[in-house]
C-alpha positions as CSV (number, residue, x, y, z in Angstrom):
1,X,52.3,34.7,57.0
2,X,52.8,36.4,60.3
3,X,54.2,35.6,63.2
4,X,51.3,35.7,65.3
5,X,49.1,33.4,62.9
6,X,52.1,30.8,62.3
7,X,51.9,30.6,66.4
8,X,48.1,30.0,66.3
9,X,48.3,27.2,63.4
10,X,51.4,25.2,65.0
11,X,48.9,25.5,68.7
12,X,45.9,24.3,66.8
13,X,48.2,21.1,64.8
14,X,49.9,20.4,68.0
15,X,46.2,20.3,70.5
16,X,44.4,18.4,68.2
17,X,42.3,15.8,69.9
18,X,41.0,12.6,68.8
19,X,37.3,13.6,68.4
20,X,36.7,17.5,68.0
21,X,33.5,19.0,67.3
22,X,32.4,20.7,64.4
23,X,31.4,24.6,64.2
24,X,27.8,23.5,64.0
25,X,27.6,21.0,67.1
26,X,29.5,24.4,68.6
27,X,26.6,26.5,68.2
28,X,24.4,24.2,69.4
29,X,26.6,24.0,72.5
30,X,27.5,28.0,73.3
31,X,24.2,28.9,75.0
32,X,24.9,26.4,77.6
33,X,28.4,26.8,78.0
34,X,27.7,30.8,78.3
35,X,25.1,30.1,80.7
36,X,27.5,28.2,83.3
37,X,30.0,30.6,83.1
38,X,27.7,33.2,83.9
39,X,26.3,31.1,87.0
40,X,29.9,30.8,88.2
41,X,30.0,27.2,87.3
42,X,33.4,25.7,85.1
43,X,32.0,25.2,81.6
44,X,35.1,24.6,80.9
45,X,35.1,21.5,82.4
46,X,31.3,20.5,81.8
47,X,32.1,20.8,78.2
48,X,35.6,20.3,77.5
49,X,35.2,19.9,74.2
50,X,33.2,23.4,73.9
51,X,36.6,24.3,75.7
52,X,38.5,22.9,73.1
53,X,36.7,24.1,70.2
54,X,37.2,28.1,71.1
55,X,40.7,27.0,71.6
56,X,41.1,25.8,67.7
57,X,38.6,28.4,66.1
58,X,39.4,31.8,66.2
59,X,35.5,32.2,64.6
60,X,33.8,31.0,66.9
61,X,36.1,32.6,70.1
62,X,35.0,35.6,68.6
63,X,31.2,34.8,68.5
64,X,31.6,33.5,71.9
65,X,33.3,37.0,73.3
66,X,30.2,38.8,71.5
67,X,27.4,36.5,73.1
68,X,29.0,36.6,76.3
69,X,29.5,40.3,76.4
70,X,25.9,40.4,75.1
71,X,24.8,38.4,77.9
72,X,27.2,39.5,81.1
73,X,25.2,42.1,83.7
74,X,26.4,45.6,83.1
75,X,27.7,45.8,86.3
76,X,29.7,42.3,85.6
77,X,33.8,44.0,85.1
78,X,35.0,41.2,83.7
């Protein structure tokens, strides 16, 4: 195993939380959470557990980069 993916499993064991949503309820979730971000708002904190999920999944961060990329103005830098 390397390094880096030892490092991602012990931060997914050790930020576990009580009640984590699936990859499904995800989905469901990621058009909204991408919408506040791109209105400025903190998605992170209007849907921690969105937050959390992209945290844990390495999946669904990537989906997330590519629908957020998709969706962020051209003239948008970051």
């Amino acid at each position: 195993m390397k390094q880096a993916d030892f490092v991602q499993l012990l931060r997914a064991i050790f930020t576990t939380e009580a009640v984590e949503i699936l990859c499904t309820e995800f989905f469901t979730l990621l058009p909204q959470y991408v919408d506040l971000e791109l209105s400025g708002q903190e998605a992170a904190q209007r849907l921690p557990a969105v937050a959390h999920h992209l945290q844990q999944c390495p999946e669904c961060a990537e989906v997330y980069q590519a629908l957020l990329k998709a969706t962020r103005p051209d003239d948008d830098p970051r």
